[in-house]
KOLLUMVO-919757 format. One line per field, with one value per residue (C-alpha): chain; x, y, z. Coordinates in nm, 4 decimals, padded with zeros to 6 digits. Each point is the difference from the previous one (the first is absolute). Example, Ala and Ser with C-alpha at 12.3 -4.5 7.8 and 13.67 -1.06 7.14 Angstrom:
<vextis>
chain A:A
u 01.2300:00.1370
v -00.4500:00.3440
w 00.7800:-00.0660
</vextis>
This chain:
<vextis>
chain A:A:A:A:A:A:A:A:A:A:A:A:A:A:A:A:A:A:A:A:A:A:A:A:A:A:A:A:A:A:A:A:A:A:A:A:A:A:A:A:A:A:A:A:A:A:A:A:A:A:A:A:A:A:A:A:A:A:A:A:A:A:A:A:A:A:A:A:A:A:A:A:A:A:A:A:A:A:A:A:A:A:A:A:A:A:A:A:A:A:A:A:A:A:A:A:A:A:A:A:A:A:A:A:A:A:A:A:A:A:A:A:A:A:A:A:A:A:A:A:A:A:A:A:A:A:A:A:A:A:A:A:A:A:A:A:A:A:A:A:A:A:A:A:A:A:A:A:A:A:A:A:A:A:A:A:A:A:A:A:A:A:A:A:A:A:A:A:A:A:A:A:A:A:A:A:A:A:A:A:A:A:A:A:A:A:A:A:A:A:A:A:A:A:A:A:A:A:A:A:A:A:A:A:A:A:A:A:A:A:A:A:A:A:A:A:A:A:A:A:A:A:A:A:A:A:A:A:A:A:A:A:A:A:A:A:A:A:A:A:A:A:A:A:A:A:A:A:A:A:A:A:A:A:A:A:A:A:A:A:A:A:A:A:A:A:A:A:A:A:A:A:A:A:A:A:A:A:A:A:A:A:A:A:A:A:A:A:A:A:A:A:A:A:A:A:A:A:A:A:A:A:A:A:A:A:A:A:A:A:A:A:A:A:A:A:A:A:A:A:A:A:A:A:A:A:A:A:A:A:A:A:A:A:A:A:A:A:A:A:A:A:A:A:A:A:A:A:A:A:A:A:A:A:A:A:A:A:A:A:A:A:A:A:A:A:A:A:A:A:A:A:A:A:A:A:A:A:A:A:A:A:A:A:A:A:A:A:A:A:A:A:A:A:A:A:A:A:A:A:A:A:A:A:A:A:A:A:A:A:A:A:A:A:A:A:A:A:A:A:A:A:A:A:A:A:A:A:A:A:A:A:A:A:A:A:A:A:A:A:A:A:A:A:A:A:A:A:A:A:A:A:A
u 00.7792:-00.2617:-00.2379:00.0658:-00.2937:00.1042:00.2962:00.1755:00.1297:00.2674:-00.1778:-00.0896:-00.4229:-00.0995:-00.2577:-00.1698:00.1272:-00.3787:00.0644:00.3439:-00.2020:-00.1944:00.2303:-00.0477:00.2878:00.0361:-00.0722:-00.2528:-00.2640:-00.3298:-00.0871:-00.0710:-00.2119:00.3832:00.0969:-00.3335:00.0395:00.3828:-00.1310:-00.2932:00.2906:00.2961:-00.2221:-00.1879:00.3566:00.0372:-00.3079:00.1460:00.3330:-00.2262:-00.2253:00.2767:00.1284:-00.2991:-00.1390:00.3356:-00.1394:-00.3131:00.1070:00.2474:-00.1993:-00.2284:00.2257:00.1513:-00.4110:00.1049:00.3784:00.2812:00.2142:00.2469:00.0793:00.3113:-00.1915:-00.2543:00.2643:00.1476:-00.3038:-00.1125:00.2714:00.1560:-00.2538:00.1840:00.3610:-00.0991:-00.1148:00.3293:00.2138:-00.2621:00.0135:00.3546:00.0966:-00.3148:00.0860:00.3105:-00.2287:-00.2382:00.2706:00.1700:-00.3033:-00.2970:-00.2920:-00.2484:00.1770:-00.0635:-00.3570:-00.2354:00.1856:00.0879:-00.3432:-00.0807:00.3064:-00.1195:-00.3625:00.1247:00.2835:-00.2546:-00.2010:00.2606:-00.1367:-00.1960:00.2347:00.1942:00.0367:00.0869:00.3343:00.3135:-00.2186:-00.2446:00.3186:00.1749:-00.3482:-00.0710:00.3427:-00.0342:-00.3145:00.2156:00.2543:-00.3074:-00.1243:00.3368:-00.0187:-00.3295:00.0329:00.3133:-00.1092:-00.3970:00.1574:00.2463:-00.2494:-00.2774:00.2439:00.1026:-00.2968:-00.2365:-00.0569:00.2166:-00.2931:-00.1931:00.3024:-00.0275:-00.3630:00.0769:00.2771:-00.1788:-00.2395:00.2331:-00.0644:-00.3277:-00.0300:00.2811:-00.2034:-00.3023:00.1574:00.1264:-00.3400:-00.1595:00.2064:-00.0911:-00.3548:00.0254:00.1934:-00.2689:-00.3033:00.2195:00.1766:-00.2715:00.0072:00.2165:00.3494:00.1155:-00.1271:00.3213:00.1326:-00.3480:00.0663:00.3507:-00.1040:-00.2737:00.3020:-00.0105:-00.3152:00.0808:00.3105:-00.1552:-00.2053:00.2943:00.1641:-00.2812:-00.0481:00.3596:-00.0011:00.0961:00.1752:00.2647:00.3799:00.0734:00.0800:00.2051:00.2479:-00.0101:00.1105:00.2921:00.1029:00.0128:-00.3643:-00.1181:-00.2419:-00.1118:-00.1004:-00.1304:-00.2326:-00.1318:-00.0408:-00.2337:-00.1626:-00.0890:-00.0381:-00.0077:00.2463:00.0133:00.1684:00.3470:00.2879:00.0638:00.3716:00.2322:00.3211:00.3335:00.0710:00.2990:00.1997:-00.1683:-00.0786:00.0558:-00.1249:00.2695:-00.1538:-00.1945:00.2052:00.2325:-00.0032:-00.3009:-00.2282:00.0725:-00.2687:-00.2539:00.0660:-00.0337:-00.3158:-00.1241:00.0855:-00.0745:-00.3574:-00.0778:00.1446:-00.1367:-00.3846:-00.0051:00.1845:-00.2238:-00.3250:00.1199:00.0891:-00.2802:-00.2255:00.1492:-00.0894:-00.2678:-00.2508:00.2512:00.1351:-00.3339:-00.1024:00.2991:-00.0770:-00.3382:-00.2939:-00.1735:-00.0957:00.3228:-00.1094:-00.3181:00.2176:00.2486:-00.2739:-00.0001:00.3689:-00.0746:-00.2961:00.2182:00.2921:-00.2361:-00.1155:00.3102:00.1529:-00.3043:00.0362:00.3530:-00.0752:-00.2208:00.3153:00.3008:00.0150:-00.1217:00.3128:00.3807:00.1456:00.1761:-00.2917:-00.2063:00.2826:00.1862:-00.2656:-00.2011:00.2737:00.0027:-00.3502:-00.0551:00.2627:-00.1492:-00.3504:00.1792:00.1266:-00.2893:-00.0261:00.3244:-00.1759:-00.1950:-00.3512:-00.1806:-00.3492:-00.0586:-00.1870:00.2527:00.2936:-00.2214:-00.0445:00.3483:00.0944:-00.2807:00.1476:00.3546:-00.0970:-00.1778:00.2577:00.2929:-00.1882:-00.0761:00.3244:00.1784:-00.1418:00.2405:00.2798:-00.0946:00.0723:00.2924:00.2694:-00.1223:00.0638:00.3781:00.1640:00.1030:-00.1779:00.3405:00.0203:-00.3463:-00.0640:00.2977:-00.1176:-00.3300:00.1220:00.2310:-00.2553:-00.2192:00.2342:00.1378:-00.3768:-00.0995:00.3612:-00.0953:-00.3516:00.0777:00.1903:-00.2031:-00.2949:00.2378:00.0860:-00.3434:-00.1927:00.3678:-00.0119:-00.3536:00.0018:00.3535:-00.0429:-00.3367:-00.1632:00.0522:00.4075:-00.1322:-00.1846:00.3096:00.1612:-00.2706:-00.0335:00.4391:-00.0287:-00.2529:00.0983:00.4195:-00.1509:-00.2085:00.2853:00.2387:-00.1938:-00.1211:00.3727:00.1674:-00.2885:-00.0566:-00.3298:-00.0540:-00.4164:00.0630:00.2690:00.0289:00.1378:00.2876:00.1764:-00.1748:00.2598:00.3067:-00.0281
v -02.6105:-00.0413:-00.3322:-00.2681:00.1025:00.3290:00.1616:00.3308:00.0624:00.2423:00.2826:-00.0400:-00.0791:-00.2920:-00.2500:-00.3079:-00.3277:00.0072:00.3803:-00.1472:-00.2587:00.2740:00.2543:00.2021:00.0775:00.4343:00.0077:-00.3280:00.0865:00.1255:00.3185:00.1839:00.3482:00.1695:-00.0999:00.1455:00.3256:00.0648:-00.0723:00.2792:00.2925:-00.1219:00.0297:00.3627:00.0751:-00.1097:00.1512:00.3419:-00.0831:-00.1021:00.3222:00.2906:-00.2080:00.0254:00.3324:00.1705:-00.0791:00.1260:00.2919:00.1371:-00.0428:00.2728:00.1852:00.0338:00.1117:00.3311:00.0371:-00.0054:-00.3013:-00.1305:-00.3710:00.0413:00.0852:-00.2135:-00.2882:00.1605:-00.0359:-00.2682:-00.2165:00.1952:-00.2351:-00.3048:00.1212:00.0912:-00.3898:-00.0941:00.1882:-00.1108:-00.3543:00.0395:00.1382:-00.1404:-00.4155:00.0401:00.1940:-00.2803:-00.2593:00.1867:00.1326:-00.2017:00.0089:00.0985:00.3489:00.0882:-00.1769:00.2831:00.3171:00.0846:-00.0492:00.3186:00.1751:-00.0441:00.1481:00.3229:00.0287:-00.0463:00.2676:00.2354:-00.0468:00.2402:00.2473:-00.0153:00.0514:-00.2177:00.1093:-00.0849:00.0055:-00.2491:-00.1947:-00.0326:-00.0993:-00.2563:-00.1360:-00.0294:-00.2083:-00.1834:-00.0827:-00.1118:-00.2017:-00.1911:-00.0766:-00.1269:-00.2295:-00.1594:-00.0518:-00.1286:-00.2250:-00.1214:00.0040:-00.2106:-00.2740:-00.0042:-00.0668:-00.2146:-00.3838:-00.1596:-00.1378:00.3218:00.2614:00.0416:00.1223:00.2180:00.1830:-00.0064:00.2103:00.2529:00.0467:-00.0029:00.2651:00.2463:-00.1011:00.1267:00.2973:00.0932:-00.0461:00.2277:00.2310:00.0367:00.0195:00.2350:00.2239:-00.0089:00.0663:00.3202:00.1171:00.2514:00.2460:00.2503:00.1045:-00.1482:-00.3222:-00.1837:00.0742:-00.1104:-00.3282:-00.0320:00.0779:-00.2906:-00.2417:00.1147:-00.1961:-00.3725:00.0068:00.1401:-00.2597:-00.2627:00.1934:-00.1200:-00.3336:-00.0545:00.1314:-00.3167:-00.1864:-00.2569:-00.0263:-00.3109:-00.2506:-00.1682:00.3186:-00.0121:-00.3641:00.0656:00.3365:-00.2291:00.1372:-00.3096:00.0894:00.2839:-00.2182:-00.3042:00.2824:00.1362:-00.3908:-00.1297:00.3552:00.0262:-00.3501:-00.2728:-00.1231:-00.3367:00.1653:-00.0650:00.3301:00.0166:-00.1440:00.2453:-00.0451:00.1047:00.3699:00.1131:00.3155:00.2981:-00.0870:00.2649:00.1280:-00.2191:-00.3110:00.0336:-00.0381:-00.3224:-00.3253:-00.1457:00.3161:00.1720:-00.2004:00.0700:00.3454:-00.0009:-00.1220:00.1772:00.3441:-00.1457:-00.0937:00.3548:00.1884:-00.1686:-00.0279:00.3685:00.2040:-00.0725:00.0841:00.2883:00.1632:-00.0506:00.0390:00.3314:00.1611:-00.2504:00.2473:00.1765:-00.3040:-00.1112:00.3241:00.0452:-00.3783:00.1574:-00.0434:00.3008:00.0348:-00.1217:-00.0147:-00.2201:-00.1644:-00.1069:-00.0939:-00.3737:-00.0215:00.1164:-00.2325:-00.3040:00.0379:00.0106:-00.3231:-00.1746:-00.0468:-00.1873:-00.2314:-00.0505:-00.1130:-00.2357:-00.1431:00.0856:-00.3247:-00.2290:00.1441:00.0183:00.2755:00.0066:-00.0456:00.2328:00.3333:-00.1108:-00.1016:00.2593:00.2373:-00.1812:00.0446:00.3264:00.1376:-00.1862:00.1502:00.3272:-00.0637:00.0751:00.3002:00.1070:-00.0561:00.3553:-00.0193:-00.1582:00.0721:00.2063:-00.3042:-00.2575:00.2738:-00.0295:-00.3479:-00.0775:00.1989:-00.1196:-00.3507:00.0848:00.1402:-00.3190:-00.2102:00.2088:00.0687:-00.3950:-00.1353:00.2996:-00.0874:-00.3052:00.3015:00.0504:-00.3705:-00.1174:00.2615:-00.0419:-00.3722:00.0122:00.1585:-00.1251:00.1965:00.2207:00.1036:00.0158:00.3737:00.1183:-00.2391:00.1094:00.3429:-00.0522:-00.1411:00.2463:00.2992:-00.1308:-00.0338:00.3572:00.0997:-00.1487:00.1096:00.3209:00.0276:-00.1164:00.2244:00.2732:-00.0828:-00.0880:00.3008:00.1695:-00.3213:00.0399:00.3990:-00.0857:-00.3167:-00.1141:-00.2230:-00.3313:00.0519:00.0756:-00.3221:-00.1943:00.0742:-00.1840:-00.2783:-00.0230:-00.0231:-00.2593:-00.2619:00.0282:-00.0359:-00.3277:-00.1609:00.0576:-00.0739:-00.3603:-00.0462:00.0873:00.0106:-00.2917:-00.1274:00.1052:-00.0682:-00.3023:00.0191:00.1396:00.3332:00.0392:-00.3345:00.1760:00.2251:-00.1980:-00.2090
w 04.3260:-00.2771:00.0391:-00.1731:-00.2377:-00.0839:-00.2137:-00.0409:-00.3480:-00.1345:00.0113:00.3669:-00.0978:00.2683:-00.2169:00.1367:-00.1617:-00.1530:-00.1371:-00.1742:-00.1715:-00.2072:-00.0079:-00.3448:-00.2147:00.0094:-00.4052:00.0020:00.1391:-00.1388:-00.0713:00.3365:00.0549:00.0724:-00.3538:-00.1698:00.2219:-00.1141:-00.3538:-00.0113:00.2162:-00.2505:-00.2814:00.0696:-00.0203:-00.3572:-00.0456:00.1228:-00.2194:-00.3624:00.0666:00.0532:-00.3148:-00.1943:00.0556:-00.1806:-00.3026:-00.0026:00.2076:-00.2180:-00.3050:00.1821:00.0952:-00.4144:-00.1218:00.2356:00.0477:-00.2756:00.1468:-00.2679:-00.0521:00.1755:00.3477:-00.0688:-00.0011:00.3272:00.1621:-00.1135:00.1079:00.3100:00.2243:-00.1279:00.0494:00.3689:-00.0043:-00.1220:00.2598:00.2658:-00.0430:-00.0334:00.3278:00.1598:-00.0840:00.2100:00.3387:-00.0583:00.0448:00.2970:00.1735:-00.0688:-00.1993:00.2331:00.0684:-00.4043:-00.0497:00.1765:00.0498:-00.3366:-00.1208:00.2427:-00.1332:-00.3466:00.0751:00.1310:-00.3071:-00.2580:00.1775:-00.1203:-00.3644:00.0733:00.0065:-00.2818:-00.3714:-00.3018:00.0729:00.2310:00.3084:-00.1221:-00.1281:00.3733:00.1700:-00.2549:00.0450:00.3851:-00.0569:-00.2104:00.3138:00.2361:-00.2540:-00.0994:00.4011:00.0407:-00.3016:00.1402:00.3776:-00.1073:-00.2622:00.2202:00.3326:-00.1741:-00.1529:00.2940:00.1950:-00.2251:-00.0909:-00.2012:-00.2260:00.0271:-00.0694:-00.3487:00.0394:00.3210:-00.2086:-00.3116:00.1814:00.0268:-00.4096:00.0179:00.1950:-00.1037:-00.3672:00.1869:00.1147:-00.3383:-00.1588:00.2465:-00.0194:-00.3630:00.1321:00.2225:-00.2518:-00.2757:00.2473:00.1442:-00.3022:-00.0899:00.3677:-00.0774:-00.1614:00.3748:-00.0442:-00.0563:00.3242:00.1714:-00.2322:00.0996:00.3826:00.0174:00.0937:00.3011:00.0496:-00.0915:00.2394:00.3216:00.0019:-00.0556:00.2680:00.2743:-00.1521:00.0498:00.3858:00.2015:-00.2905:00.1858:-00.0453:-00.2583:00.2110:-00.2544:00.0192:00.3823:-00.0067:-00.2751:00.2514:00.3041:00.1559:00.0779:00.2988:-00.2378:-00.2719:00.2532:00.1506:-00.3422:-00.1717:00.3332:00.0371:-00.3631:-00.1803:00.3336:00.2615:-00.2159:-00.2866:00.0217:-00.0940:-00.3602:-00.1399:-00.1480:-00.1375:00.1839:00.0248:-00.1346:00.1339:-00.0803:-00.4091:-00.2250:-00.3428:-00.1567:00.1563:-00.2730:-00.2646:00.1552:-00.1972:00.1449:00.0258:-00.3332:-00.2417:00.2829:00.0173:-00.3924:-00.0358:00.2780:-00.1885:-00.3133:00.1113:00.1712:-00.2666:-00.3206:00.1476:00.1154:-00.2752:-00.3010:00.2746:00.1780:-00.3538:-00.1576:00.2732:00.1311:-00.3593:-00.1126:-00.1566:-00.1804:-00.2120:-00.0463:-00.1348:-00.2154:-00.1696:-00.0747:00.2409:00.0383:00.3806:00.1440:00.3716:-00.0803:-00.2453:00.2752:00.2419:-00.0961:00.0885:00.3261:00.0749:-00.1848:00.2177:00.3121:-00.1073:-00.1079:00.3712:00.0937:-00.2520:00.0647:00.3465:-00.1080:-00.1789:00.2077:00.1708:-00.3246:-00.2405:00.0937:00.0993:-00.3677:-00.1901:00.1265:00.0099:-00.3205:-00.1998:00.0824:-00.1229:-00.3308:-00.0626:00.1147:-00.2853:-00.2369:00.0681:-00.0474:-00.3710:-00.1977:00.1344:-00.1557:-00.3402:-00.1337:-00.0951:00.3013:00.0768:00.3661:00.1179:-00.0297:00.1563:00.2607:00.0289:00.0270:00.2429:00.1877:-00.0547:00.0449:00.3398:00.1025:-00.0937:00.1210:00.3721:00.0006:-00.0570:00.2083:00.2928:-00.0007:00.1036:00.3036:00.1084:-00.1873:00.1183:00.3490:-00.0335:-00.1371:00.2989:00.3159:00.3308:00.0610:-00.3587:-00.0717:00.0782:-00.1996:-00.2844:-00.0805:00.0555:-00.2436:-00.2254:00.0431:-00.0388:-00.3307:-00.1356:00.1056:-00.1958:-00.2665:00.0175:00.1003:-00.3120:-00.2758:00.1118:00.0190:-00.3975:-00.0855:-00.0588:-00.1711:-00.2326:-00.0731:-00.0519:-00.2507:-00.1450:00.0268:00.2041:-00.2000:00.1030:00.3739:-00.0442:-00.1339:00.3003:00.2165:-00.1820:-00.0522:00.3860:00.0466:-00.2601:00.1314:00.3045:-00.0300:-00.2349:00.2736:00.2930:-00.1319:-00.0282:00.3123:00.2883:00.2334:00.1402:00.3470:00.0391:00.2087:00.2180:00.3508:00.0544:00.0999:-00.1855:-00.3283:00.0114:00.1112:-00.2854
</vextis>
């Protein structure tokens, strides 16, 4: 028998009648050391993901001043990161929605550092092709079960900024990369696979940050875990924080969940959003300094240097604004304007200095408004789909990705690059038009109902 002034709830968590009184909902309350820490481990991960990313570029322009590699192989490689991304956060959103998220979070960050060790021993050639393609399946993993982890796990009110962070730092990662390329590109004929190899860096250390990370307790609750999650929740964030509210399982949802009559315009957006903010920035990014060069500046790696240090800057200022703009506004619209900024670039004649400055722009605005992408898909599934969701989302986007950087140096070496151009800024502008149309506003609504609407 429990005294009259104490409780037991569901979960079997004995509370004094005073306790009840100031019990804190699970997505509530303020912003708590445990939210901050899962921020900084999810977000070296992005880190790790934006800087393997990055440093192709850069790398594989070096290695074209000493090796003959034709436009064909420098499409190969260029993209065969991004269709290992596709394939991993394919087969990765379903573990992630079986198994857990925790299970995915820190191991394949250690995986990934000893794969992209093996850099080191290949060439520009099929061997160089599988490793990068590996990455590419670790990677698709770790941006399904972070993404999915920190939504998870974070404030309602304080969610967009916590995933938002995610951009920032995979922006970071990209622009270092860059960095890191120019100051090495000059050691030796070997130096691209010393460029290549430096990714091994950024993700051991996400590997120890991320040693300790917690089960969601939001998935344990859905999967019936309810001591699991009770003991994480009071361990981690207080025993006045009541167990977060998740929508009915069904049995065992599959891929075609997805696509029924009430999930089908989420799942849209959701691949609509990942794949229109990336493709345009991972093919242009990936072989930056030789568009650039071919519209006419004459050092193309200095040249491309304010793109770099733009798009670091952008995801700051789009956290400053995730949380004043709607979700719509701020992905659709900023696909509007970032094809626009790319239009007068199509016309011949401009001087190096303004090339420059809009690409600088374009990266600002594109890395400000993207950062919206790692919230809104997050926010338009239910807990039991939302694994396979974003991993959906994120494997179409690194398809399409994966594809136009494959086409983009080919278009450029065959048709110049105001047609490789045309593509990015076709993308962008359907993109926004159709967006503003279709998407729904998700910003403030809780998470789960955000997706059963």
């Amino acid at each position: 028998m429990l005294c009259p002034h104490r409780m037991q709830t569901m979960e079997g968590f004995v509370v004094t009648e005073e306790t009840a009184t100031r019990m804190v909902e699970y997505d509530a309350g303020p912003v708590l050391p445990f939210h901050r820490r899962l921020v900084l481990s999810a977000s070296s991960g992005s880190f790790s993901d934006g800087y393997v990313l990055g440093v192709t570029g850069i790398a594989l322009a070096v290695a074209t001043d000493t090796m003959d590699i034709s436009d064909t192989w420098q499409g190969l490689l260029g993209s065969s990161t991004l269709a290992g991304l596709f394939f991993g956060a394919l087969i990765c959103g379903r573990l992630v929605d079986r198994f857990g998220r925790q299970p995915f979070f820190g191991p394949l960050m250690l995986i990934f550092t000893l794969v992209s060790l093996l850099q080191l021993l290949t060439s520009p050639d099929w061997s160089l092709l599988i490793v990068r393609f590996i990455m590419g399946l670790l990677l698709g993993g770790d941006y399904v079960s972070s993404k999915a982890l920190l939504a998870e796990v974070s404030p309602r009110h304080w969610r967009g900024r916590a995933l938002g962070a995610l951009g920032f730092a995979w922006t970071l990662g990209f622009a270092a990369a860059y960095i890191v390329g120019l100051l090495m590109r000059d050691l030796g004929p070997d130096s691209w696979k010393w460029i290549l190899a430096t990714s091994a860096i950024p993700s051991i250390i996400s590997f120890a940050l991320r040693i300790g990370a917690p089960e969601s307790p939001r998935w344990l609750v859905q999967n019936g875990r309810v001591a699991e999650a009770r003991k994480i929740v009071t361990s981690r964030m207080g025993a006045n924080y009541n167990l977060p509210e998740t929508a009915p399982k069904s049995v065992e949802p599959s891929l075609r969940a997805l696509f029924r009559s009430d999930t089908a315009r989420s799942t849209f957006i959701a691949c609509l959003v990942y794949t229109v903010a990336v493709m345009p920035t991972f093919a242009l990014g990936t072989f930056l300094p030789r568009v650039v060069e071919t519209l006419g500046v004459e050092n193309p790696y200095t040249g491309s240097l304010g793109y770099y240090c733009c798009a670091a800057i952008g995801p700051f200022l789009g956290l400053l604004v995730i949380d004043r703009l709607s979700r719509r506004t701020m992905a659709f619209g900023g696909f509007l304007v970032s094809g626009l900024l790319l239009l007068p670039l199509m016309i011949s004649g401009a001087s190096p200095l303004f090339i420059v400055l809009v690409f600088a722009t374009f990266a600002l605005v594109t890395k400000a408004t993207s950062t919206v992408g790692y919230v809104y898909p997050s926010e338009l599934f239910s807990t039991e789909l939302r694994g396979r969701g974003v991993g959906l989302a994120v494997a179409s986007s690194r398809f399409g990705a994966s594809a136009l950087t494959f086409f983009m140096p080919i278009v450029v070496g065959n048709f110049g690059v105001v047609a490789a151009l045309a593509m990015c800024v076709a993308v962008l502008l359907a993109g926004g038009v159709v967006g503003y149309i279709w998407a729904p506003e998700t910003s403030s609504r809780a998470l789960d109902p955000a997706a059963s609407s």
